[in-house]
DRENPA-68129 format. One record per residue (C-alpha): residue number from 1; x, y, z. Coordinates in Angstrom, 2 decimals. Layout:
# DRENPA-68129
<rodo: NUM; east: X; north: Y; up: Z>
...
//
This chain:
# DRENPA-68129
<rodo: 1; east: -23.94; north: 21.86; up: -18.91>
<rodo: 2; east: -24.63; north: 18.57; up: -20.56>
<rodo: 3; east: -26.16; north: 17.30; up: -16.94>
<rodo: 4; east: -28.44; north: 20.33; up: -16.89>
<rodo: 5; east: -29.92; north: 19.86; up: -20.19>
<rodo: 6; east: -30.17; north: 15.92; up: -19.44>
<rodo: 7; east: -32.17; north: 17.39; up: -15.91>
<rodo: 8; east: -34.72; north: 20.01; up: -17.77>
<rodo: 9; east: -35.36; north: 17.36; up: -20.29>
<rodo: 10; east: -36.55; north: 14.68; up: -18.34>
<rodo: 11; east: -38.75; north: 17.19; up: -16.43>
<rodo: 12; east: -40.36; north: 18.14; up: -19.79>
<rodo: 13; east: -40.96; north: 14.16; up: -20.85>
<rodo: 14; east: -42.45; north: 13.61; up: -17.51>
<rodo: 15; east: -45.01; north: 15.98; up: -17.68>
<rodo: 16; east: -45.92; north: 14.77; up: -20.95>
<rodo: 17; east: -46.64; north: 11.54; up: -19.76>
<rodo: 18; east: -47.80; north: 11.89; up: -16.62>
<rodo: 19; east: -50.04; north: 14.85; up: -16.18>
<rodo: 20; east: -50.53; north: 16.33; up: -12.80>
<rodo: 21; east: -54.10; north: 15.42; up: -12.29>
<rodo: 22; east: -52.98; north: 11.57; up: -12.36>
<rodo: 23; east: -52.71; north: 10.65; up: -8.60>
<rodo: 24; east: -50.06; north: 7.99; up: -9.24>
<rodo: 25; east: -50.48; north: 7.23; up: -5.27>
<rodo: 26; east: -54.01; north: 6.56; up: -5.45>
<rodo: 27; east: -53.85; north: 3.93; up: -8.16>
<rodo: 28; east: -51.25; north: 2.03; up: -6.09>
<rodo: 29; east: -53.40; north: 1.75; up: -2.80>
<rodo: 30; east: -56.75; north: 1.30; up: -4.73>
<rodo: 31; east: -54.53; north: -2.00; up: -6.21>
<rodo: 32; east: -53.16; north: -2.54; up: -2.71>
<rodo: 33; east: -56.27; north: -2.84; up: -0.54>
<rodo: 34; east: -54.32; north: -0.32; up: 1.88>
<rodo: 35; east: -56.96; north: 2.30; up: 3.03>
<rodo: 36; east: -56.67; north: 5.56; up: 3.33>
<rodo: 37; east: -60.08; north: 6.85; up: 5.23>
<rodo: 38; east: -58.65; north: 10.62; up: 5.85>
<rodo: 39; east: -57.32; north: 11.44; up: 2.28>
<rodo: 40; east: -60.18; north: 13.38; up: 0.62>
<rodo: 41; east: -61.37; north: 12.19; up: -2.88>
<rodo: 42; east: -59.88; north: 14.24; up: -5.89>
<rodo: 43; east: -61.87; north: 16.84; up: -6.85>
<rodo: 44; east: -64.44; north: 16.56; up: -9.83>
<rodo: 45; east: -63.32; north: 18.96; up: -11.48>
<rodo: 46; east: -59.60; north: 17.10; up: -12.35>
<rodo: 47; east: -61.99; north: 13.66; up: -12.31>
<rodo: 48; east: -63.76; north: 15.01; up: -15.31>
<rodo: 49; east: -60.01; north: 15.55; up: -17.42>
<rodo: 50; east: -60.00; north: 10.91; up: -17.04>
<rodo: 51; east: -61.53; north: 9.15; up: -19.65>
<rodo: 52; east: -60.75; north: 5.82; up: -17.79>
<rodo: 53; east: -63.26; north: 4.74; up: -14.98>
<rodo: 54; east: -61.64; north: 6.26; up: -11.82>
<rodo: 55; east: -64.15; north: 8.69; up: -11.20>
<rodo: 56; east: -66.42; north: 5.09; up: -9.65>
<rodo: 57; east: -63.69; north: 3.65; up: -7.78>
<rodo: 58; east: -64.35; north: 4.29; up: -3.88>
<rodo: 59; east: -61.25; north: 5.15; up: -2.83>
<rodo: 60; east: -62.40; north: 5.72; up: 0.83>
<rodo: 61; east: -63.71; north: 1.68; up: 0.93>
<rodo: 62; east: -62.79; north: -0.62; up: 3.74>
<rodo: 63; east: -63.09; north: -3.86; up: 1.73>
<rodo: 64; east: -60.35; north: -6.06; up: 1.58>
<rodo: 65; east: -58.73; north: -6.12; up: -2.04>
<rodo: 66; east: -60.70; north: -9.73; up: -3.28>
<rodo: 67; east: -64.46; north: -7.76; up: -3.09>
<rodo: 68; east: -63.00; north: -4.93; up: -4.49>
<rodo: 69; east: -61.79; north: -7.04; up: -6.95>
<rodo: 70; east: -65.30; north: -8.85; up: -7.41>
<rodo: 71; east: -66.83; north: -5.44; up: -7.50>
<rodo: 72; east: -64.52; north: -3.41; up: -9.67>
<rodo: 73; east: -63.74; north: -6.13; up: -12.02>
<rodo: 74; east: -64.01; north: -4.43; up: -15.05>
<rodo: 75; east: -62.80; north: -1.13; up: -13.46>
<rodo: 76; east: -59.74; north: -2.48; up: -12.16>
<rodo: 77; east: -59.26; north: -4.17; up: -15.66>
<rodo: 78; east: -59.21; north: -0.40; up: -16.93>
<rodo: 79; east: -56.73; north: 0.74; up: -14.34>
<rodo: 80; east: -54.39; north: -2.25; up: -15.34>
<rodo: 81; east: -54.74; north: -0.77; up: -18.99>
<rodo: 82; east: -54.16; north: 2.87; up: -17.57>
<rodo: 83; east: -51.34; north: 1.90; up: -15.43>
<rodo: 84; east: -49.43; north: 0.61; up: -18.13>
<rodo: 85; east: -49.86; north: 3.01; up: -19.84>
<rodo: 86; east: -48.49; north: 5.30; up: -17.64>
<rodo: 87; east: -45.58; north: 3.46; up: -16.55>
<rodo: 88; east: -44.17; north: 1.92; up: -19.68>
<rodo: 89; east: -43.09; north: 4.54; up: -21.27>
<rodo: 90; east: -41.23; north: 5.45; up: -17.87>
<rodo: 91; east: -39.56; north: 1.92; up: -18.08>
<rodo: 92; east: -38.41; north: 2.17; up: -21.70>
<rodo: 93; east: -37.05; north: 6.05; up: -20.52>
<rodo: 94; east: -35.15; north: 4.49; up: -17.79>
<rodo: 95; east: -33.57; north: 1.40; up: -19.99>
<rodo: 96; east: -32.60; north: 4.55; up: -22.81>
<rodo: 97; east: -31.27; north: 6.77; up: -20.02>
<rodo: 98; east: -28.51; north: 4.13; up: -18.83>
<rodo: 99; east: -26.78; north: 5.20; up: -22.03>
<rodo: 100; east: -25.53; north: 8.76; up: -21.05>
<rodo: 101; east: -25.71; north: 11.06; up: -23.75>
<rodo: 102; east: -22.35; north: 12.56; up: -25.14>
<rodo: 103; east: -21.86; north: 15.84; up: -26.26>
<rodo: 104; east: -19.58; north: 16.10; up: -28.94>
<rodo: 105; east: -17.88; north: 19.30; up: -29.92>
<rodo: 106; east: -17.00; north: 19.22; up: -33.10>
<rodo: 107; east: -14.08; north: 21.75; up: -34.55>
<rodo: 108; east: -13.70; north: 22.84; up: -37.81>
<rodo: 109; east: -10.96; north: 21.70; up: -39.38>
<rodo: 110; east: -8.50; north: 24.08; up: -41.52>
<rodo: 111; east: -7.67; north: 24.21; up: -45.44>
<rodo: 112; east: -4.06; north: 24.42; up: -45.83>
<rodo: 113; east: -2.33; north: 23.66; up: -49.43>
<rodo: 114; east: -0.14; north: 20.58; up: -48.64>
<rodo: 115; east: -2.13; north: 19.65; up: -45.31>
<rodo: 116; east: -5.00; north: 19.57; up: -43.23>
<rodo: 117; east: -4.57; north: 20.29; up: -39.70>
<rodo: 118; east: -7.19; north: 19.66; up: -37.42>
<rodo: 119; east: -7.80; north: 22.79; up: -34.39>
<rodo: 120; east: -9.01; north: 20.03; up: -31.74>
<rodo: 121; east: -9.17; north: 16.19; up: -32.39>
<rodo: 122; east: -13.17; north: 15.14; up: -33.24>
<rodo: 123; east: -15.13; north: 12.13; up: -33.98>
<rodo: 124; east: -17.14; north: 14.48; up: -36.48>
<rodo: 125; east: -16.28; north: 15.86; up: -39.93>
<rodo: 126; east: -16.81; north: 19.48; up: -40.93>
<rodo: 127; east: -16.31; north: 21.93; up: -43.24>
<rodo: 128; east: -15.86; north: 25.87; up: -42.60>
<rodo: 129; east: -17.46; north: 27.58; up: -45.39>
<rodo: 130; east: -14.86; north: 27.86; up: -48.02>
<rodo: 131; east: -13.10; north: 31.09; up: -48.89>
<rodo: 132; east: -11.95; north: 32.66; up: -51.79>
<rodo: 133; east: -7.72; north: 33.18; up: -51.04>
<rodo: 134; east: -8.25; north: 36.79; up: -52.71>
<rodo: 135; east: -11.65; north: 37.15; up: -49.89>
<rodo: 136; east: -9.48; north: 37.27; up: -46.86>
<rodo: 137; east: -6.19; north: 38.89; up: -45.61>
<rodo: 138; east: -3.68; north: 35.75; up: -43.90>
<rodo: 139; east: -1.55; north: 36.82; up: -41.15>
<rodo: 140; east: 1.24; north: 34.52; up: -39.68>
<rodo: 141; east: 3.68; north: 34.25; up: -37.22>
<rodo: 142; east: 7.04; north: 32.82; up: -37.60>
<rodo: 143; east: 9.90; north: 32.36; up: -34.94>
<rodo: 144; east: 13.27; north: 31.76; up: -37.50>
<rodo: 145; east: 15.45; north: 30.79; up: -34.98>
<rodo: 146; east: 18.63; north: 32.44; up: -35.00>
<rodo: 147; east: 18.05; north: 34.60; up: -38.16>
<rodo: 148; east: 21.45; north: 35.90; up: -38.48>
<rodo: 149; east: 24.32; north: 36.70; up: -41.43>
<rodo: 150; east: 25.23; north: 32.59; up: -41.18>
<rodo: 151; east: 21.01; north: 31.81; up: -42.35>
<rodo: 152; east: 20.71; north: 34.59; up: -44.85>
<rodo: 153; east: 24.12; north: 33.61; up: -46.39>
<rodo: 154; east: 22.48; north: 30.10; up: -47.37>
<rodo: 155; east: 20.94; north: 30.18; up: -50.56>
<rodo: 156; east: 18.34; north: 27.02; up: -49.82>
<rodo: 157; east: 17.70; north: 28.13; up: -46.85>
<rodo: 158; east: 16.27; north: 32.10; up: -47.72>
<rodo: 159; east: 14.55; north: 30.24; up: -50.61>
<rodo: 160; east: 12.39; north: 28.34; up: -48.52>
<rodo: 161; east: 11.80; north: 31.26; up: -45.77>
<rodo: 162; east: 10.64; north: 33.13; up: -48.51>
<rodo: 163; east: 8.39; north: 30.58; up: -50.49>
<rodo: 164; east: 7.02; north: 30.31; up: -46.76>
<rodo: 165; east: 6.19; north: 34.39; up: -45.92>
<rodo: 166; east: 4.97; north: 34.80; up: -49.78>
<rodo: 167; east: 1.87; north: 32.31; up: -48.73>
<rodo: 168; east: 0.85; north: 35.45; up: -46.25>
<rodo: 169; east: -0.19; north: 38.84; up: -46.55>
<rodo: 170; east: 1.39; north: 39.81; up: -43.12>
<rodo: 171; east: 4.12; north: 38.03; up: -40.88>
<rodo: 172; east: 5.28; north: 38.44; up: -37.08>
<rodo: 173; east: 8.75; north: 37.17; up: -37.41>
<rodo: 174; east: 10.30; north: 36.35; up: -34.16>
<rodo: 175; east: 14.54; north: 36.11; up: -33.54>
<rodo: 176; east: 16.50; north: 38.27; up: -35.72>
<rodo: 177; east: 19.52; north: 38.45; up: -34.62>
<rodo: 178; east: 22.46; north: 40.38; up: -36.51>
<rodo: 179; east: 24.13; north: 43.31; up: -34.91>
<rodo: 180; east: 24.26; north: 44.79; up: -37.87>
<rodo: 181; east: 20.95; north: 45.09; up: -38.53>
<rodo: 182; east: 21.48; north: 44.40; up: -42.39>
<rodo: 183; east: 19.61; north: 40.97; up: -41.93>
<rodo: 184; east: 16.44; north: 41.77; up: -42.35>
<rodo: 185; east: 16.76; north: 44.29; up: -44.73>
<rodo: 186; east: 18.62; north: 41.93; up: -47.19>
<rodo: 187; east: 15.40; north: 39.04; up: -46.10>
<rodo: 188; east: 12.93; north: 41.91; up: -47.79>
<rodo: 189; east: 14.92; north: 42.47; up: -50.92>
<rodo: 190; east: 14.23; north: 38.40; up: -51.40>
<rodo: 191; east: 11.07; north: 38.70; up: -50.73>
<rodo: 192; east: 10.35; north: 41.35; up: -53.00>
<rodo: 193; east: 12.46; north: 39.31; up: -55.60>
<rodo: 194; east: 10.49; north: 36.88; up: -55.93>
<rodo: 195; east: 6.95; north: 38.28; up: -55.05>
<rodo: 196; east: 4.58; north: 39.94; up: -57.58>
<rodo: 197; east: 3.36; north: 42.91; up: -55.65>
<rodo: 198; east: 5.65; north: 44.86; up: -53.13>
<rodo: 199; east: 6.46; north: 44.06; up: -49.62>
<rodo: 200; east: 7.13; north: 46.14; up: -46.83>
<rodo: 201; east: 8.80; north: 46.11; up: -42.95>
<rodo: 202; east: 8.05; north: 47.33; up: -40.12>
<rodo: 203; east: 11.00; north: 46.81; up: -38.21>
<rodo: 204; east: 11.83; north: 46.70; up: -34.32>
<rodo: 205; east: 14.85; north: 48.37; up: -32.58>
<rodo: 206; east: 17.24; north: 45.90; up: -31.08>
<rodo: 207; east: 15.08; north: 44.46; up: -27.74>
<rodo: 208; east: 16.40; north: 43.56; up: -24.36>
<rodo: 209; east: 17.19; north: 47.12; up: -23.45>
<rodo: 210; east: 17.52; north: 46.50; up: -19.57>
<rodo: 211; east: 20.93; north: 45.94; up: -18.37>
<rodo: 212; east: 20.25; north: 42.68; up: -17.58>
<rodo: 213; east: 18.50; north: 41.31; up: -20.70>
<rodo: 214; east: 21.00; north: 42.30; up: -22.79>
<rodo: 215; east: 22.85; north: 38.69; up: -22.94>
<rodo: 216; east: 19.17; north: 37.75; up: -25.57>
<rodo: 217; east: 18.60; north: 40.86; up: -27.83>
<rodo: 218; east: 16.65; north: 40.27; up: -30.59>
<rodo: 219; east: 14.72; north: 42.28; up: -33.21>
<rodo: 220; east: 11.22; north: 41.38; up: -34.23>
<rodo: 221; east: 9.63; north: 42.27; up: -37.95>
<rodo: 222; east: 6.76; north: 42.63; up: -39.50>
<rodo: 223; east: 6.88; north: 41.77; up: -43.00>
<rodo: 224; east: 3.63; north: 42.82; up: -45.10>
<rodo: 225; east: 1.82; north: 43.31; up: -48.42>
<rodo: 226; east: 1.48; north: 46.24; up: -49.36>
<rodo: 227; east: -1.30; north: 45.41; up: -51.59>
<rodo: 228; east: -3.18; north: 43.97; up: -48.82>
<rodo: 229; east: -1.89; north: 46.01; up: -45.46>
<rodo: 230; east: -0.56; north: 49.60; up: -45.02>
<rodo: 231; east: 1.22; north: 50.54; up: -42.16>
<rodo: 232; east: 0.29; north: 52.76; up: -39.52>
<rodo: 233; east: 3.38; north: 54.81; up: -37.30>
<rodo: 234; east: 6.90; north: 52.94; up: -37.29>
<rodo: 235; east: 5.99; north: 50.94; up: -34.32>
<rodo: 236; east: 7.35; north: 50.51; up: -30.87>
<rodo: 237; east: 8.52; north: 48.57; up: -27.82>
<rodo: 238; east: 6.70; north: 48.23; up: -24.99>
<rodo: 239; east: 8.05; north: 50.34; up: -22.28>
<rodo: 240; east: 9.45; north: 47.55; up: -19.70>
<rodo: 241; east: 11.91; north: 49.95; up: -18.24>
<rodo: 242; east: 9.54; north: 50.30; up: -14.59>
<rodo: 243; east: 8.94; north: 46.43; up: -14.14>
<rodo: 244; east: 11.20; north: 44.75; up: -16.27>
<rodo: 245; east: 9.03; north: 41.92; up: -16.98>
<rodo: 246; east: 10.69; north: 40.34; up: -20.10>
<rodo: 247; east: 13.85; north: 39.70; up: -21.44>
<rodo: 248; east: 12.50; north: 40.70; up: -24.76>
<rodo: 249; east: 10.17; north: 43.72; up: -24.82>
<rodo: 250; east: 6.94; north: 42.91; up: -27.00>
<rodo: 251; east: 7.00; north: 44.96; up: -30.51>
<rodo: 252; east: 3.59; north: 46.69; up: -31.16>
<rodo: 253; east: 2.41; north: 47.61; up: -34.50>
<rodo: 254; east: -0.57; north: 49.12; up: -36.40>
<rodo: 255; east: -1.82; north: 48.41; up: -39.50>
<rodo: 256; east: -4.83; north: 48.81; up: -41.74>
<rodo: 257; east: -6.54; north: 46.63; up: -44.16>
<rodo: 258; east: -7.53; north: 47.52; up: -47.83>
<rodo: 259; east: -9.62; north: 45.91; up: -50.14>
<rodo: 260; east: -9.22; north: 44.37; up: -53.30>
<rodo: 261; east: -8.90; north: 47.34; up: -55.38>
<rodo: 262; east: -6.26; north: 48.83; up: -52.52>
<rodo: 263; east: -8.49; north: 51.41; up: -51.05>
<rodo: 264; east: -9.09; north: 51.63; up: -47.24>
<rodo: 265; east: -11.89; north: 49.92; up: -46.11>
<rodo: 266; east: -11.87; north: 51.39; up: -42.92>
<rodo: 267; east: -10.71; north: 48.55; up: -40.71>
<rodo: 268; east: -7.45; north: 48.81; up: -39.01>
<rodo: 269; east: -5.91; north: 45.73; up: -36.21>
<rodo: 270; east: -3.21; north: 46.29; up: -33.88>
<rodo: 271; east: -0.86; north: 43.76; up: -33.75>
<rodo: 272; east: 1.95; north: 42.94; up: -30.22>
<rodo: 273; east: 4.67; north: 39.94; up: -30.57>
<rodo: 274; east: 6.82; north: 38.61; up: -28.48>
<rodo: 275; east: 9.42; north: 35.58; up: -27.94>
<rodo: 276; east: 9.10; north: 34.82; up: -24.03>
<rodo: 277; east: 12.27; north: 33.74; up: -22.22>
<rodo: 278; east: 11.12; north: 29.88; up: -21.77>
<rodo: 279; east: 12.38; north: 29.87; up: -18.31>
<rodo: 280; east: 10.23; north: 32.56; up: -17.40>
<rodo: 281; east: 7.08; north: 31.80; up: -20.31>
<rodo: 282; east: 4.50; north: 31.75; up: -17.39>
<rodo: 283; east: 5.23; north: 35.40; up: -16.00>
<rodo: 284; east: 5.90; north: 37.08; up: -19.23>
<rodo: 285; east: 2.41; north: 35.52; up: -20.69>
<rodo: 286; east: 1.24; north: 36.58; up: -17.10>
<rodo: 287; east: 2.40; north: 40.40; up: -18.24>
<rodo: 288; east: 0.86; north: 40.41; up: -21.73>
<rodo: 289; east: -2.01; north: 41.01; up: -20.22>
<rodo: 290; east: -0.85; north: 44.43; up: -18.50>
<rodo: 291; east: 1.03; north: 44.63; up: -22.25>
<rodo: 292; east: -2.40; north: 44.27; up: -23.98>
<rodo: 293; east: -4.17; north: 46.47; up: -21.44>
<rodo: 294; east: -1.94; north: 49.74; up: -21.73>
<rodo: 295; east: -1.97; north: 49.66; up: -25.28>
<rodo: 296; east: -6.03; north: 50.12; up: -25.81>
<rodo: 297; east: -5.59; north: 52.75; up: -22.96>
<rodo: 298; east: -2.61; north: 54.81; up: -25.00>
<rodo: 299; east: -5.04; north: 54.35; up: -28.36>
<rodo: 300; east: -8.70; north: 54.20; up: -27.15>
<rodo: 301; east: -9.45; north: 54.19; up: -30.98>
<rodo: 302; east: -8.69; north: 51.20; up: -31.34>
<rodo: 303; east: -11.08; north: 48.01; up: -30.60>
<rodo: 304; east: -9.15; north: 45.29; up: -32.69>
<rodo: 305; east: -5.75; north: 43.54; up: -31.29>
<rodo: 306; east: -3.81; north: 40.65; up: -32.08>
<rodo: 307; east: -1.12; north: 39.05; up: -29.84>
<rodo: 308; east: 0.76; north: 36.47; up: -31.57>
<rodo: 309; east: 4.59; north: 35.32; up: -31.29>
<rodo: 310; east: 6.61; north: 32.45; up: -30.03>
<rodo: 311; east: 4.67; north: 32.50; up: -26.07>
<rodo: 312; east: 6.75; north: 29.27; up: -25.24>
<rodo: 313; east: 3.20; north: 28.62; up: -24.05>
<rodo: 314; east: 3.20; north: 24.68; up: -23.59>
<rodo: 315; east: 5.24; north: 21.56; up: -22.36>
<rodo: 316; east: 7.62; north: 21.99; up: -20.11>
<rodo: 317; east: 7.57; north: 25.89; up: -20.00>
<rodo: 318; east: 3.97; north: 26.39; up: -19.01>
<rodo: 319; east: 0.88; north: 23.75; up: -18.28>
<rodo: 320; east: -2.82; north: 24.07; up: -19.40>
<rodo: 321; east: -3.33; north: 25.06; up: -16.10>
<rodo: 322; east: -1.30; north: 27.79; up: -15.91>
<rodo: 323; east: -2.40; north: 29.11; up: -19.04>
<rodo: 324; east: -5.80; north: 28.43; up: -17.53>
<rodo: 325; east: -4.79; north: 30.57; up: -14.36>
<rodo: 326; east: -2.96; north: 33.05; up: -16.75>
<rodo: 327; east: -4.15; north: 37.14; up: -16.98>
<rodo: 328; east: -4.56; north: 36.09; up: -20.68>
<rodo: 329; east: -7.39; north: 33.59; up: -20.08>
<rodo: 330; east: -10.82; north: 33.76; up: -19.67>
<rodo: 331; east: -13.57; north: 36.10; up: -21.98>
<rodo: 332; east: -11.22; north: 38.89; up: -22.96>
<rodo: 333; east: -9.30; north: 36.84; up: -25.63>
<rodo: 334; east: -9.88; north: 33.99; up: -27.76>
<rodo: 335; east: -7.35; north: 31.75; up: -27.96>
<rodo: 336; east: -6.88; north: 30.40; up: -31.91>
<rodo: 337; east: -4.29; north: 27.62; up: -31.56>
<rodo: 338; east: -5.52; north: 24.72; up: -28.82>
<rodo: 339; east: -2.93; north: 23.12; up: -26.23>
<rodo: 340; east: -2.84; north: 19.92; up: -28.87>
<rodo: 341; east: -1.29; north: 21.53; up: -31.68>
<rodo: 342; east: 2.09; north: 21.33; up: -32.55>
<rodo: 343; east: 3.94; north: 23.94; up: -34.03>
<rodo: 344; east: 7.79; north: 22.46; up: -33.35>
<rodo: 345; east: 9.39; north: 20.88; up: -35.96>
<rodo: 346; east: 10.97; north: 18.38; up: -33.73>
<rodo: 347; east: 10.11; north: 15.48; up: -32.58>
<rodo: 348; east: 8.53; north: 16.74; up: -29.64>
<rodo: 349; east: 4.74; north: 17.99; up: -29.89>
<rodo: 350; east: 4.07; north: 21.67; up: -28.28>
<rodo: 351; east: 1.77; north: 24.09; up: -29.04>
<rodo: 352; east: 4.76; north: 26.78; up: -28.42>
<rodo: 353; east: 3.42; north: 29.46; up: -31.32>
<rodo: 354; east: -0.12; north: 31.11; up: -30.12>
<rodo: 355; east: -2.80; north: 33.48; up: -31.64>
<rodo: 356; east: -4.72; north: 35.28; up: -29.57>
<rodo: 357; east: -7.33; north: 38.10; up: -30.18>
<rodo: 358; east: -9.58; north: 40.49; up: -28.26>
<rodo: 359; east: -12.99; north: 39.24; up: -29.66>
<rodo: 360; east: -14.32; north: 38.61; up: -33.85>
<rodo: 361; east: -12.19; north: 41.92; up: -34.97>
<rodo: 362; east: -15.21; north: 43.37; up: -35.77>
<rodo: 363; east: -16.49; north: 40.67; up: -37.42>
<rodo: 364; east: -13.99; north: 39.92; up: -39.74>
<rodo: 365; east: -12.03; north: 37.05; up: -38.29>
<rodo: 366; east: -12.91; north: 33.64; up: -39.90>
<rodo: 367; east: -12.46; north: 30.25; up: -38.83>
<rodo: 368; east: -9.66; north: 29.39; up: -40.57>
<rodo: 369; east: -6.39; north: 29.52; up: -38.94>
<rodo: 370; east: -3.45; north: 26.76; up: -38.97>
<rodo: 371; east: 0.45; north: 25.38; up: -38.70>
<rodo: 372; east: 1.92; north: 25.13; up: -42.27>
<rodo: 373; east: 4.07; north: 22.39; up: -42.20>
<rodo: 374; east: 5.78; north: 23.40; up: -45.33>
<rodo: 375; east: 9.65; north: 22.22; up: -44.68>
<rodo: 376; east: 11.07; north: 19.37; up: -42.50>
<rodo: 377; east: 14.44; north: 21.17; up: -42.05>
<rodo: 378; east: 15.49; north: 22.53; up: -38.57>
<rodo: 379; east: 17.66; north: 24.54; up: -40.70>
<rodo: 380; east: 15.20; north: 26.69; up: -41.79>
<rodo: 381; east: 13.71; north: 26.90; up: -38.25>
<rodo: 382; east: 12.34; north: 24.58; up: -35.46>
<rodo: 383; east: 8.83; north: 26.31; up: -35.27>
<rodo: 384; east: 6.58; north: 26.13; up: -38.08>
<rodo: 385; east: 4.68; north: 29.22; up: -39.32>
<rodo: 386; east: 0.94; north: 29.29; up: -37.65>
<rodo: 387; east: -1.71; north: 31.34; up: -39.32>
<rodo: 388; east: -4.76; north: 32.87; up: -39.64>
<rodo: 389; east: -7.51; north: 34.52; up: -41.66>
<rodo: 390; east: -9.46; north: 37.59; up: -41.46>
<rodo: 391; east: -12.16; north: 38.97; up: -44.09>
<rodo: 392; east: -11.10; north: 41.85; up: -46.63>
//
């Protein structure tokens, strides 16, 4: 793109300084002596555009350059002038041009409360217009790995998961696992313990429901505010049983957004998770796409979806190219997170956690997304949350 820009603009310089009725050829054989006895002489009527004296000089003439000179003098003395006129400003265009131009993209870099985090890396500063917290609705998603009876029974531990989830209005949590299923209902009640308006779940049945995913099962949740979302239906897994493309069956869910004073504003999102099996993070991204797909068919109502989860969508499990080749890539989603983030709290740097939406959710998602590196602890979880923001 850059190149073609570069192209069109030198085509528009060069017309600006030298205009078609100069015959640039001409001028060099008039300055030559070379004849030219069967080119015709330029019309009067482009002759009469030339305020220099061209319109005298015989370009037919036989006369060796040294009478011409003798003759012409004081013409040829304006043609020097002309000539250099033409052609310096095409020398100082060719010494700027050796300097390619650079285009810089700059990315807008996130507010978050203890840190900044950057989308892309820039050589430019900037600013996304800043938002009132109460202006926008913040959904997150959170893989707390192995959230089981032995997490929820320490104390320091549940305090910081739910200092974390009380910075959203909506959370995608990722790897409950408790056969029980008492887990996440006991998480809620310590949410709503410490929260000032009351939060809700929308919880997941147990996933892994083929035979031979059964070894992984996991429930997903989403935790909300009910001050800010309200749910729509209980719901569901995605129906893997004919394909059996993951190990843990995406959990879809509906909800829709009210405003500040809690009344509908008639804007509802659509929301699909999912923890991929890492060894398999490449076809299971691969089948969000068919995922994605049958939901709008099964609710052609609906225009605004989010997939977000733990994709396993970097590093070893699956290369930019991959994702580039994926059924996920290309104009149908926009991809919030970039393949330089890193959402693992290890030592290692991979953009594991993704975002992904079907366009601007009808013109209410912001800039503003990011990883909230709020704890250091791998006992709390080795992902940290990643957000983002959509308008109220």
């Amino acid at each position: 793109m850059a190149r073609g820009i570069k192209r069109r603009a030198k085509g528009v310089l060069m017309s600006s300084i030298a205009p078609p009725w100069v015959n640039i050829s001409k001028i060099r054989r008039a300055c030559s002596g070379v004849t030219s006895p069967s080119m015709p002489t330029a019309g009067p009527s482009r002759q009469e555009h030339i305020s220099w004296p061209l319109t005298r000089l015989n370009l037919h003439t036989q006369e060796t350059l040294p009478s011409i000179m003798g003759k012409y003098d004081g013409y040829l003395q304006g043609l020097s002038i002309a000539a250099i006129l033409i052609l310096a400003p095409l020398a100082l265009q060719t010494l700027l041009s050796q300097e390619e131009a650079q285009v810089v993209y700059v990315a807008v870099p996130v507010e978050v409360e203890n840190e900044t985090i950057a989308p892309e890396s820039s050589n430019e500063e900037a600013r996304a217009p800043e938002l009132n917290r109460s202006e926008v609705a913040r959904i997150a998603t959170f893989n707390i790995k192995v959230f089981g009876e032995t997490k929820m029974g320490k104390p320091d531990v549940v305090s910081v998961l739910v200092e974390t989830v009380l910075r959203y209005d909506l959370v995608a949590v990722q790897e409950i696992k408790d056969i029980d299923q008492t887990v996440p209902y006991d998480f809620l009640d310590a949410i709503n313990n410490q929260s000032q308006t009351e939060w809700a779940m929308m919880l997941s049945p147990r996933s892994g429901l083929q035979e031979d995913d059964r070894s992984s099962q996991e429930q997903y949740a989403f935790y909300y505010n009910t001050a800010v979302f309200e749910a729509i239906g209980n719901g569901s897994l995605y129906n893997d049983s004919e394909h059996d493309s993951f190990q843990r069956e995406p959990f879809q869910g509906r909800f829709a957004l009210l405003d500040l004073e809690g009344n509908q504003t008639m804007f509802d999102l659509s929301l699909i998770t999912v923890h991929t099996k890492p060894a398999a993070a490449v076809e299971e991204i691969n089948a969000m796409g068919v995922v994605a797909s049958t939901y709008l068919e099964q609710h052609p109502d609906e225009e605004d979806l989010v997939i977000l989860g733990d994709l396993n969508a970097d590093c070893t499990y699956a290369s930019e190219q991959d994702l580039s080749n994926s059924a996920l890539a290309g104009g149908n989603y926009t991809w919030l997170v970039g393949n330089d983030v890193d959402t693992t709290v290890s030592q290692s740097a991979c953009a594991y956690d993704r975002i992904l939406t079907n366009g601007d959710l009808s013109g209410r998602l912001t800039s503003n997304w990011g990883v909230d590196m709020v704890f250091d602890s791998a006992d709390v979880s080795d992902h940290y949350p990643v957000w983002f923001d959509i308008l109220r």
